[in-house]
C-alpha positions in Angstrom: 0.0 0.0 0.0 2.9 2.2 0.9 4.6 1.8 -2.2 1.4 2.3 -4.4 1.2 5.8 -2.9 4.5 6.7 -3.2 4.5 5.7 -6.7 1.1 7.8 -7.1 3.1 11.0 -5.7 6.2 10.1 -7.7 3.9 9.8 -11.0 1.4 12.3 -10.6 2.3 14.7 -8.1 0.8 17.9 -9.6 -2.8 16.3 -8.8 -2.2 17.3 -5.2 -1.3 20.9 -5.9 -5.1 21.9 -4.8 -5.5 19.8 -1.7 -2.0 20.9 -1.0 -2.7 24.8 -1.5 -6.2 23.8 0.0 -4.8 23.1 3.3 -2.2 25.9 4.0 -4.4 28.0 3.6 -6.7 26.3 6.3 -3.9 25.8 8.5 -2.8 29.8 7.8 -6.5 30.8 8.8 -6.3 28.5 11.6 -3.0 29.7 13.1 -4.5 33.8 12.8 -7.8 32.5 14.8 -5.2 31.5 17.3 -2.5 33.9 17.2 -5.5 37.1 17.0 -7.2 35.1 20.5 -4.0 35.5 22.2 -3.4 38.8 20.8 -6.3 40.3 21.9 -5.6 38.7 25.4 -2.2 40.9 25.7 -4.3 43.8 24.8 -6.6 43.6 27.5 -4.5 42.9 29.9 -2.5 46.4 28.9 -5.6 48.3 29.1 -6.5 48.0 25.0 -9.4 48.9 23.3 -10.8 45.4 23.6 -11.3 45.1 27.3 -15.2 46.5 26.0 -17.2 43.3 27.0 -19.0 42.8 23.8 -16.3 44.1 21.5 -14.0 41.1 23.1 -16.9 38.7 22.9 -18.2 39.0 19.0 -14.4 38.5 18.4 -14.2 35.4 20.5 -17.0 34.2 18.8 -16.4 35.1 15.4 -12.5 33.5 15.8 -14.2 30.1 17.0 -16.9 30.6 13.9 -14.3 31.5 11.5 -12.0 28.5 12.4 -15.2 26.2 12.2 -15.8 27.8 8.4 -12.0 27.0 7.7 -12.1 23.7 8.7 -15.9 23.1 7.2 -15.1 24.4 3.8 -11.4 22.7 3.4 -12.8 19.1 4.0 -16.1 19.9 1.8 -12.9 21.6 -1.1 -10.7 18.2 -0.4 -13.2 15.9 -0.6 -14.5 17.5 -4.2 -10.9 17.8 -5.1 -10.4 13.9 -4.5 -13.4 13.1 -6.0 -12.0 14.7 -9.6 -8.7 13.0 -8.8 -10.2 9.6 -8.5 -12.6 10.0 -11.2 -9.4 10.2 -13.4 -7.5 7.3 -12.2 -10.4 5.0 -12.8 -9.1 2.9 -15.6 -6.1 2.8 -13.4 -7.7 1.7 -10.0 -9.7 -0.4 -12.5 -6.0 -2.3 -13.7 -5.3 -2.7 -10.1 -8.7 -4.2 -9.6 -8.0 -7.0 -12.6 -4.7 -7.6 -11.0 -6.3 -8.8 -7.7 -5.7 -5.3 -5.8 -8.8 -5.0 -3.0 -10.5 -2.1 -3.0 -10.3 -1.4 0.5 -6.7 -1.6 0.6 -6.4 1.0 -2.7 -8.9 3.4 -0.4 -6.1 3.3 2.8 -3.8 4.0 0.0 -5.8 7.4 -0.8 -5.9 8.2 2.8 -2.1 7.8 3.6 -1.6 10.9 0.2 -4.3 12.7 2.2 -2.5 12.3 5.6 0.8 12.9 3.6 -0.3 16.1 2.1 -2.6 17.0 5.0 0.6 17.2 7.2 2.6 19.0 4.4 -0.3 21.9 4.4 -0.3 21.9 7.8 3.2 23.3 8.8 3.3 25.3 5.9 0.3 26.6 6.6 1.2 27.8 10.4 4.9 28.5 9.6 2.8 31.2 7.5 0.3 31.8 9.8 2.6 32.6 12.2 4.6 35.3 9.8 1.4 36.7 8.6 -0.3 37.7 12.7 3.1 38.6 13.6 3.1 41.2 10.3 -0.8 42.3 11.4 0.5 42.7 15.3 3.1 45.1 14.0 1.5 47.4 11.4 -1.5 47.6 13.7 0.7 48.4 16.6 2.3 51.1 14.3 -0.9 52.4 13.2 -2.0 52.9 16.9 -4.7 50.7 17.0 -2.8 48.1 18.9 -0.9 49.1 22.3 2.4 47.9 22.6 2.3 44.1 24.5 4.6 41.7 24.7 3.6 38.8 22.5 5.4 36.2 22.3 4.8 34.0 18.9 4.7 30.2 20.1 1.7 28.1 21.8 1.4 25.3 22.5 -2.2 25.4 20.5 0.0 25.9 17.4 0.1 22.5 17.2 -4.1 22.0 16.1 -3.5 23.4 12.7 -1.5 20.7 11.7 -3.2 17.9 13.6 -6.6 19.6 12.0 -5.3 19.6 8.4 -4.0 15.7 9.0 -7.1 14.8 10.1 -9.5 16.5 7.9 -7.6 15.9 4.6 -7.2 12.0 5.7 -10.9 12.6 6.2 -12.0 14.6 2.8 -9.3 11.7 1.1 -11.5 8.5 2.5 -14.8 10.5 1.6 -13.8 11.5 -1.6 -12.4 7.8 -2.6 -15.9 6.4 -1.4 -16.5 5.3 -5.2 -12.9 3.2 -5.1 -14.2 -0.4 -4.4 -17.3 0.0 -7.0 -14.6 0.5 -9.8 -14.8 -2.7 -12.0 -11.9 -4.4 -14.0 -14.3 -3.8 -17.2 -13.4 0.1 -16.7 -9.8 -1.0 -17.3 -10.7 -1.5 -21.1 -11.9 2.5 -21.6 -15.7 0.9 -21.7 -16.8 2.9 -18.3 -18.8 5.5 -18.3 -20.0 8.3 -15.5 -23.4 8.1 -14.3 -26.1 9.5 -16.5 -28.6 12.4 -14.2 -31.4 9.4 -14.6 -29.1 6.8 -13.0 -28.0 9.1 -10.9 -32.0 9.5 -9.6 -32.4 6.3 -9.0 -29.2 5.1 -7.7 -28.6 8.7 -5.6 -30.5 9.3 -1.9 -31.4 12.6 -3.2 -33.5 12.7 0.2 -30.1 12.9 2.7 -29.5 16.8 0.7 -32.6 17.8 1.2 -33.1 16.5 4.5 -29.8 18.3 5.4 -31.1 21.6 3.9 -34.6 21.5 5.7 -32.8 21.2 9.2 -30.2 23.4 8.7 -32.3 26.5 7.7 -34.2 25.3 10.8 -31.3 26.3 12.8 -30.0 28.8 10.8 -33.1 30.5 11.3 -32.6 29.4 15.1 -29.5 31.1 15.5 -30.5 34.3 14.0 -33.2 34.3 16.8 -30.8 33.6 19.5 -28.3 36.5 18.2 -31.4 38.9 18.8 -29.9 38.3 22.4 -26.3 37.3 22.4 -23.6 36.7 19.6 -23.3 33.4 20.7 -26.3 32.6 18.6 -23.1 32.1 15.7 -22.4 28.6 18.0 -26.0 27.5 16.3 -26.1 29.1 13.1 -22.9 28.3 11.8 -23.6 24.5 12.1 -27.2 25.7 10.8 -25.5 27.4 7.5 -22.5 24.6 7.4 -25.3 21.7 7.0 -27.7 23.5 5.1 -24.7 23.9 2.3 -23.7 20.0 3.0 -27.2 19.0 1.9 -26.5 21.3 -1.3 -23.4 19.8 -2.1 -25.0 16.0 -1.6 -28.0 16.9 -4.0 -25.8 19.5 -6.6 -26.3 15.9 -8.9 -29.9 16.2 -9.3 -30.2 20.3 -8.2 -27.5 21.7 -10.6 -28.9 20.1 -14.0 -32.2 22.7 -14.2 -29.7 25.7 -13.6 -26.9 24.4 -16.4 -30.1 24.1 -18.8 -30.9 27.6 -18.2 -27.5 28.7 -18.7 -26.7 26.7 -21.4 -29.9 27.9 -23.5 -28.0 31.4 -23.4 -24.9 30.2 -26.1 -26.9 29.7 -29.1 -27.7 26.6 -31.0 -24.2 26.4 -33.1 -22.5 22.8 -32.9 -19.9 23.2 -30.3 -22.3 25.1 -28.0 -24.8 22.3 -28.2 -22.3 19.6 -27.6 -21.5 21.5 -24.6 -24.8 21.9 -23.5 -25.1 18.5 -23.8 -22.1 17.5 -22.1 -23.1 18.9 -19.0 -26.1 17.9 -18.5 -25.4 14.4 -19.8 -22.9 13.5 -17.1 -24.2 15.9 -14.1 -21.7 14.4 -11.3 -19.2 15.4 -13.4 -20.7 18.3 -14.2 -21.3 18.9 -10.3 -17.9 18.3 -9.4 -16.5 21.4 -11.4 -19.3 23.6 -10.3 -19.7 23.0 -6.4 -15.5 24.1 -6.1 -17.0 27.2 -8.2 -20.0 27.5 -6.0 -18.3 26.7 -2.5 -15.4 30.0 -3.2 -18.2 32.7 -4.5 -20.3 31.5 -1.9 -17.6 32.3 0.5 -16.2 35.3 -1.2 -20.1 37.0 -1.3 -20.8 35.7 2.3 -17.8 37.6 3.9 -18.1 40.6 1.6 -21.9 40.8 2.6 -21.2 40.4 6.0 -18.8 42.8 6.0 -21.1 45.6 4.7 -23.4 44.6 7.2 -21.2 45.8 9.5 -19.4 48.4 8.5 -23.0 50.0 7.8 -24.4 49.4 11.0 -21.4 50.3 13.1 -20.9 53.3 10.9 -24.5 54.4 11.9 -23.6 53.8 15.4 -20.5 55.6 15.9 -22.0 58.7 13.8 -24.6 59.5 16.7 -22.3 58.5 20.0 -19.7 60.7 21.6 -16.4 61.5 20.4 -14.6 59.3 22.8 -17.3 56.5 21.8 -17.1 57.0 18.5 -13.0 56.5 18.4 -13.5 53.5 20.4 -16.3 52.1 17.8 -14.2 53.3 14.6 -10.7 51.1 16.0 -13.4 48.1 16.6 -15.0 48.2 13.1 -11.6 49.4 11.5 -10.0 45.9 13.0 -13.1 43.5 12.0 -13.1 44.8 8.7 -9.2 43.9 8.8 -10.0 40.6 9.7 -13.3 39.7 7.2 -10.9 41.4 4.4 -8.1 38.5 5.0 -10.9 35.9 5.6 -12.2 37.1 1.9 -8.7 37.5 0.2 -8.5 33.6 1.5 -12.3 32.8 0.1 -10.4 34.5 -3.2 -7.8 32.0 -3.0 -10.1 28.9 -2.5 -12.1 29.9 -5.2 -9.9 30.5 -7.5 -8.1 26.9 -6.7 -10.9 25.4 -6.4 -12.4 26.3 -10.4 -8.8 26.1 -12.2 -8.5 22.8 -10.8 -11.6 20.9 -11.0 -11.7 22.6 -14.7 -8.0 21.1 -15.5 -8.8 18.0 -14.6 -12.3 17.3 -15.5 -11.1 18.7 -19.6 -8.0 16.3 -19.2 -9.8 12.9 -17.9 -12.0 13.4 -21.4 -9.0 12.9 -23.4 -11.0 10.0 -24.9 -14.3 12.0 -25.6 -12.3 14.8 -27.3 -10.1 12.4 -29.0 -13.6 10.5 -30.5 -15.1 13.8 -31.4 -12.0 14.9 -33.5 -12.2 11.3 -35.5 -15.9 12.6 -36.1 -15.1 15.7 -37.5 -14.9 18.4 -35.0 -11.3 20.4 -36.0 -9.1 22.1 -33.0 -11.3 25.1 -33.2 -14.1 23.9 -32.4 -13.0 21.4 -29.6 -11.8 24.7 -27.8 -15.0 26.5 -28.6 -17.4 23.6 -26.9 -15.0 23.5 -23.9 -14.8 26.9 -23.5 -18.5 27.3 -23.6 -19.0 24.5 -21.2 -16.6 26.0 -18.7 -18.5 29.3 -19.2 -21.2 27.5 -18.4 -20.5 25.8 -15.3 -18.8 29.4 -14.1 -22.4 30.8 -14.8 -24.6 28.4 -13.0 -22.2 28.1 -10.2 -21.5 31.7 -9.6 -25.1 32.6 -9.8 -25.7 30.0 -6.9 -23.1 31.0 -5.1 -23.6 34.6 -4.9 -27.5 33.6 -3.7 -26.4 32.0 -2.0 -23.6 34.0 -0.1 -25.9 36.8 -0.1 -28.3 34.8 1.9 -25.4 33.3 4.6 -23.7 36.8 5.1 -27.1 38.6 5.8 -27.7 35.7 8.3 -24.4 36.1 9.7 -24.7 40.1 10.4 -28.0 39.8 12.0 -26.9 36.6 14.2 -23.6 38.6 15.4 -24.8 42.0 15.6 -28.5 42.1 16.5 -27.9 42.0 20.4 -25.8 44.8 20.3 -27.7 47.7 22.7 -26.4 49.8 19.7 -28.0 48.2 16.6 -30.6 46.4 18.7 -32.5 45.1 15.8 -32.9 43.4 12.4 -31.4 45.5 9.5 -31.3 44.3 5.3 -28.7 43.2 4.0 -26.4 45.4 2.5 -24.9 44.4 -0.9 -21.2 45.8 -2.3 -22.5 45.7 -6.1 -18.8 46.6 -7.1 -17.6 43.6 -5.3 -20.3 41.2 -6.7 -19.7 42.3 -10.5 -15.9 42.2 -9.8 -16.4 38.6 -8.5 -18.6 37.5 -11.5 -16.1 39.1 -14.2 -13.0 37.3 -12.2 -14.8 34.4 -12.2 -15.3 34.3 -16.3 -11.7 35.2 -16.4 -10.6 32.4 -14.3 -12.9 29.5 -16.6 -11.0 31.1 -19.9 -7.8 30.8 -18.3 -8.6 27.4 -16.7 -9.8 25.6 -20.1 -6.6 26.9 -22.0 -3.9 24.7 -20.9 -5.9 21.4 -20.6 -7.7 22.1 -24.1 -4.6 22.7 -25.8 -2.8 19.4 -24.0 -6.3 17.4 -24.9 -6.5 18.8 -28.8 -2.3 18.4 -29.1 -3.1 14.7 -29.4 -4.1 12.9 -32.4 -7.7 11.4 -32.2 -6.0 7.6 -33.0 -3.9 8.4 -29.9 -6.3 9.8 -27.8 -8.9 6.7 -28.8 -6.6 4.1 -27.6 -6.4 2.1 -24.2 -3.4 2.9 -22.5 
């Protein structure tokens, strides 16, 4: 088993990259929640800004909540991420299979490259963390916002980044290899196919999704009462939210086909547009699989943007009608939460963008076959690149449409469940939007699918259709 992962890293190692990049940056966003918790600690003790009861308390909270969306997000990104991965080795794992190889053993195997890569990301990821607070301790410190405190950089807690990563990419790696020991030796001979969305119906639970949704709105909508009275209504709507989008990930399979059909309609009726219509609808798990990484970084991106206009509207409001002493004191608070959602969404940013280039790369380069059968039917280079682009266009649509509802939806929650027992606010508010951000995040988002279906178009096309058409 050891060997047959070694020998995966040693053939393949760029498939990795994104559960590698994946989880430093989870590790980096755990190692801030950390470092900013002891940080704010030294403040108070020195007399800082912070020592205000409910100003030290949303930030508690929000640290635990933010660590909790770090951790959710990076095993739901992993799991997707391994998913792609094994859906290309198939005909491989399928060889294996022929050659007497059990399927449990080949699923350890998968594990040990998550644990592997897990731990990899995980000390990167807090040898960065660790430079990055230490940089935000000292420009806020400068900037008078911070008092000077000693603060020393090691904890012992320094230690849960890593062990977190390990354990959640090991994890994501068993969950996303779940399909393993159902790969036949017939798939070794090219003659597999992916599930069509009928099979998928009757072979899928689509009932566990929605069952997931239903209960967590019921507690989103929970938590959102509870924050009326206390912050720590974020302990119950962030596992509200967090299983709500679970059960949207388990059903994207049968809820993303209606939406790609809809988008799809929008390209026109030439040849390559409808084959990539048709593409993605005909295999919707693969289809799923690009979208939802799509999906999961706008979501996140809009969610913190949103969120953070709550705020900085509301607490703007507040400190424009208190006293000048009050209203310093309010502008350092919202001036250091902002800080914080702005490296939180410059992280969504990253996750997003990893998440589309990669599950883009890979789904255009496991169709080597399909492209390679298309070209012996008399589609030229051209074309090919047209129906992929299209198709990734497509999928960046759909998915960035559901993700911004969806972001808009979980940052308004989030604003009302942390803010709403302030004495200040004392209320329920509407969301506020940043348009700017929201278009800029729909035009990086196009961007990113051109850029993503370049490379693995031209490496797919490069090949001659007898070579792409025959079993390696």
């Amino acid at each position: 088993m050891i060997r047959l992962t070694l020998r995966e890293f040693r053939a393949a190692p760029a498939q990795h990259v994104a559960t590698l990049i994946v989880t430093t940056i989870g590790a980096v966003l755990a190692t801030i929640v950390i470092e900013t918790d002891r940080v704010l600690g030294s403040q108070s003790a020195v007399g800082g800004f912070t020592q205000h009861g409910f100003v030290r308390l949303l930030l508690d909270v929000l640290g635990s909540v933010f660590l909790f969306v770090a951790i959710f997000v990076s095993c739901i990104v992993i799991a997707n991420t391994f998913g792609i991965v094994m859906a290309a080795r198939t005909r491989r794992i399928a060889l294996l299979r022929l050659l007497g190889a059990e399927g449990r053993a080949l699923r350890r195997g998968v594990t040990v490259e998550g644990v592997i890569v897990g731990a990899a990301g995980g000390l990167l990821g807090t040898a960065l963390g660790v430079g990055v607070a230490s940089g935000l301790v000292s420009a806020l410190t400068a900037a008078g916002t911070f008092l000077p405190a000693p603060s020393p950089l090691w904890t012992p807690l320094l230690v849960a980044p890593t062990l977190v990563a390990i354990a959640t990419t090991a994890g994501a790696a068993w969950f996303g290899s779940r399909h393993v020991a159902a790969v036949t030796p017939l798939e070794a001979t090219g003659l597999g196919q992916e599930a069509t969305l009928t099979e998928l119906r009757r072979g899928s639970r689509p009932w566990l999704g929605y069952g997931c949704i239903a209960v967590g709105l019921l507690l989103l909508i929970a938590g959102v009462a509870i924050g009326a009275r206390t912050p720590f209504g974020l302990f119950v709507a962030a596992p509200g939210g967090a299983l709500s989008f679970l059960g949207f990930v388990l059903a994207s399979n049968t809820v993303l086909p209606p939406v790609l059909r809809l988008v799809g309609a929008l390209f026109g009726g030439s040849a390559p547009a409808a084959l990539a219509r048709a593409n993605a609808l005909r295999h919707p798990a693969r289809s799923a699989r690009s979208a939802v990484g799509l999906v999961i970084g706008v979501t996140l991106v809009t969610m913190f943007s949103v969120a953070s206009a709550c705020f900085n509207t509301e607490a703007g409001a507040v400190a424009a009608g208190a006293p000048p002493a009050q209203a310093a004191s309010d502008a350092a608070f919202v001036a250091l939460v902002l800080g914080v959602l702005g490296v939180l969404i410059g992280f969504s940013l990253a996750i997003a963008a990893v998440g589309l280039v990669n599950s883009l790369s890979l789904s255009v380069l496991q169709r080597r076959r399909e492209i390679g059968l298309l070209r012996a039917l008399g589609l030229d280079r051209r074309q090919v690149r047209v129906m992929v682009l299209v198709e990734s266009l497509q999928l960046t649509i759909a998915g960035g449409v559901v993700g911004l509802v969806l972001g808009i939806f979980y940052g308004w929650a989030a604003a009302l469940t942390a803010l709403s027992s302030d004495h200040h606010i004392g209320g329920y508010f509407p969301p506020t939007i940043p348009v700017p951000l929201v278009v800029l995040v729909v035009v990086a988002s196009a961007v990113l699918a051109v850029v993503a279906s370049l490379a693995p178009t031209r490496r797919a096309t490069a090949v001659s259709p007898v070579v792409a058409l025959a079993v390696e």
